[in-house]
C-alpha positions in Angstrom: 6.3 -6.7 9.5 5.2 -5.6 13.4 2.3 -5.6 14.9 1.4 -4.0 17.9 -1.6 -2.5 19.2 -3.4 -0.1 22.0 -4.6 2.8 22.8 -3.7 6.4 20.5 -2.4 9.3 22.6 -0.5 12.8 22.1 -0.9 13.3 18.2 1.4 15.5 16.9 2.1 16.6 13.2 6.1 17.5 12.7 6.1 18.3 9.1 3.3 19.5 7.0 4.1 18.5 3.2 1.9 16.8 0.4 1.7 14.0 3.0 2.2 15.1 6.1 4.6 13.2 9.2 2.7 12.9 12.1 3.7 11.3 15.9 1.8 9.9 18.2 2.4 7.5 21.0 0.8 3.8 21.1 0.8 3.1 24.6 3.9 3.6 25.5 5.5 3.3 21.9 6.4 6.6 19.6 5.2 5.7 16.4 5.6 8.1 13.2 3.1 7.8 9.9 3.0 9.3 6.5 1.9 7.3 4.4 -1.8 7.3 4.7 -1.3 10.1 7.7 -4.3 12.4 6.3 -6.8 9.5 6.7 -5.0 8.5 9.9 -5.8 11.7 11.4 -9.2 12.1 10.1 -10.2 8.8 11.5 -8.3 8.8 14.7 -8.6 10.8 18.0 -6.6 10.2 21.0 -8.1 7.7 22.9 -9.3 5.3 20.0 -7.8 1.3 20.1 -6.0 0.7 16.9 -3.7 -2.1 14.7 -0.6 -0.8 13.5 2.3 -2.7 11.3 5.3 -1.3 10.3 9.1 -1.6 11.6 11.4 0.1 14.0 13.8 2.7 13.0 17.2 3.5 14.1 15.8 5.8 16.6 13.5 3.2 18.1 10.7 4.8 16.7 8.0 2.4 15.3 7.3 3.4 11.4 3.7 2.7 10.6 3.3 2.0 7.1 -0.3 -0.2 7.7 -3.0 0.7 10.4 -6.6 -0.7 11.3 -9.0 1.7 13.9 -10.8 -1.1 16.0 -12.8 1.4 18.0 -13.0 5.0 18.3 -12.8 7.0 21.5 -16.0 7.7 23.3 -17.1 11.7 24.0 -19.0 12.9 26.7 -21.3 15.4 25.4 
């Protein structure tokens, strides 16, 4: 297993099923989750620093299948 981590940006959800496929991009790797993607995407926003292990695909896309948020992005209110 990978690991590689930065900063989340452009979240994206391709498919909406009983567990949904969502994209995003990890610095400047496209990443793809579904296991876990509901909690994923309650718990990250773009902007947050985060752990992910997985694999590459075929397509060079980085398949998440473990993640770990190590901080959350910071809002201006």
């Amino acid at each position: 297993m990978i690991t590689i981590n930065g900063k989340v940006s452009k979240i994206k959800v391709l498919k909406l099923d009983e567990s949904p496929l969502v994209r995003f991009s990890l610095d400047d790797v496209s990443c793809l989750i579904r296991a876990h993607s509901l909690n994923f995407m309650w718990e990250v926003d773009e902007g947050s620093e985060v752990v992910v292990g997985g694999e590459f695909n075929s397509r060079k896309q980085f398949v998440v299948r473990k993640y770990c948020v190590i901080g959350k992005s910071v809002v201006p209110s």
